[in-house]
VOKEKE-26110 format. One record per residue (C-alpha): residue number from 1; residue in one letter; x, y, z. Coordinates in Angstrom, 1 decimal, m for minus. Layout:
N
NODE   resi   resn       px       py       pz
NODE    NUM      A        X        Y        Z
...
END
This chain:
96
NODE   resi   resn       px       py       pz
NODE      1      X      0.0      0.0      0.0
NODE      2      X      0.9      3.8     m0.9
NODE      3      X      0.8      6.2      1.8
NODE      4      X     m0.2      9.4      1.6
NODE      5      X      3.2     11.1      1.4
NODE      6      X      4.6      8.7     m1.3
NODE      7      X      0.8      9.3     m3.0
NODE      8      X      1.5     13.3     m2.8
NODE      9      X      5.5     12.5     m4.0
NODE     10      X      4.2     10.5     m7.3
NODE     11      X      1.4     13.2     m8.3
NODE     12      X      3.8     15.4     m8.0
NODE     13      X      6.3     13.3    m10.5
NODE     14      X      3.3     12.8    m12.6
NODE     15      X      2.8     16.3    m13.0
NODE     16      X      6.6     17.5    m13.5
NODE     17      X      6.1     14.4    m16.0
NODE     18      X      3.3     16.2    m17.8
NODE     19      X      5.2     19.5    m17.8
NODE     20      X      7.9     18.5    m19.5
NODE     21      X      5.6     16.3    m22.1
NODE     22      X      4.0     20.1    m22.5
NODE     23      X      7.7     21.6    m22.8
NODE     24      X      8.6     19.3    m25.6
NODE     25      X      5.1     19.3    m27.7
NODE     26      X      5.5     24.3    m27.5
NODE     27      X      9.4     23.5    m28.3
NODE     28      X      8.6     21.3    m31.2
NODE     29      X      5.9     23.3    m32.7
NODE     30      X      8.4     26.5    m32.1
NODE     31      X     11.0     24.8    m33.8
NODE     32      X      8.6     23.4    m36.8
NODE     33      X      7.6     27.4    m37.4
NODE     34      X     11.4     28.2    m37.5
NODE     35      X     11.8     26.0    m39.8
NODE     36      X      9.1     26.8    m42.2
NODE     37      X     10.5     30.7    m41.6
NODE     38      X     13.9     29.6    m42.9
NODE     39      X     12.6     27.2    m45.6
NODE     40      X     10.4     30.3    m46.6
NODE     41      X     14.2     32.5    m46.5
NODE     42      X     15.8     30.2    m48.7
NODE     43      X     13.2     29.7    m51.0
NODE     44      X     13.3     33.9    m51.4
NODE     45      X     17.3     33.4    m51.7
NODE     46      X     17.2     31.1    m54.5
NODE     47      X     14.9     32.6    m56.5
NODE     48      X     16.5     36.2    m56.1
NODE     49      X     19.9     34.9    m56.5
NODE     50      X     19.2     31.9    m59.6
NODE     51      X     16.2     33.0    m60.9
NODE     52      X     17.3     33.0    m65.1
NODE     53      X     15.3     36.1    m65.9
NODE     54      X     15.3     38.4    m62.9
NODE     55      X     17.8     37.1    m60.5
NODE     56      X     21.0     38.0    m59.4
NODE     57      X     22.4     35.6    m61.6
NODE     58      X     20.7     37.0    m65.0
NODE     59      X     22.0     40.2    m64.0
NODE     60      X     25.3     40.1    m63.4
NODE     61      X     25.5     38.1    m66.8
NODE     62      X     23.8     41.3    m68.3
NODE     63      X     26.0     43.3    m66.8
NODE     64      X     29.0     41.5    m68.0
NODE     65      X     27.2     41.5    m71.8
NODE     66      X     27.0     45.3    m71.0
NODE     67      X     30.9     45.7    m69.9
NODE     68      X     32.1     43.7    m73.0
NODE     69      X     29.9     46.0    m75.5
NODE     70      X     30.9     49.2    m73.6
NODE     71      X     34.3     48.2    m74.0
NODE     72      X     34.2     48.4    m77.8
NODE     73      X     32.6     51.3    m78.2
NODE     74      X     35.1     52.6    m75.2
NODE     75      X     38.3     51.9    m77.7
NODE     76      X     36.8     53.4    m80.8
NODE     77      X     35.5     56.7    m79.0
NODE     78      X     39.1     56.8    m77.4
NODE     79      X     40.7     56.6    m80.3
NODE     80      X     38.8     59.0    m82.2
NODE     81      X     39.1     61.2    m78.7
NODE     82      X     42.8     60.8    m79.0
NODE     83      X     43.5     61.4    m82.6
NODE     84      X     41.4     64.6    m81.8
NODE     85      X     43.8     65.8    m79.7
NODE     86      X     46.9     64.9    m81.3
NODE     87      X     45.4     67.3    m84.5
NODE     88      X     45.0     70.0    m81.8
NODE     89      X     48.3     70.0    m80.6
NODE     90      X     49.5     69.3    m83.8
NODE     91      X     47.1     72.6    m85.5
NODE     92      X     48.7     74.1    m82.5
NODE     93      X     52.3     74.2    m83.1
NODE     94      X     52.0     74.5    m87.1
NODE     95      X     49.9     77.8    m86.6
NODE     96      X     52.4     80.1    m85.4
END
């Protein structure tokens, strides 16, 4: 037979057991929203970082189109900029 201190002692185990079945079902479901959250994060990441037609991705490789046809246009304008200014200096000197 139980007495009635040893009764008290396991309803209080039995409750401290319950507590911590509580504790464990609020941290699970805590961590189960943190996880959709960061699912939800990386999802966002990928898309804004691979996404072929507005990402990250598709713009730096428009942006490295954009450098390599700049870069053309850069050495013929220069060029002509330079050759302008060689006949300056040149119109320059032969004038006086």
């Amino acid at each position: 037979m139980v007495n009635q201190k040893e009764r008290q002692h396991l309803e209080l185990v039995d409750y401290k057991i319950d507590e911590i079945k509580q504790d464990i079902t609020d941290l699970k479901q805590a961590m189960d929203k943190a996880h959709e959250k960061t699912d939800e994060n990386l999802r966002f990441i990928k898309e804004n970082l691979f996404n072929p037609s507005e990402g990250l991705w598709a713009e730096t490789k428009k942006n490295t189109e954009f450098r390599k046809t700049s870069q053309k246009w850069r050495g013929i304008i220069g060029s002509g900029f330079i050759a302008l200014m060689i006949k300056q200096v040149y119109d320059l000197f032969t004038r006086s």
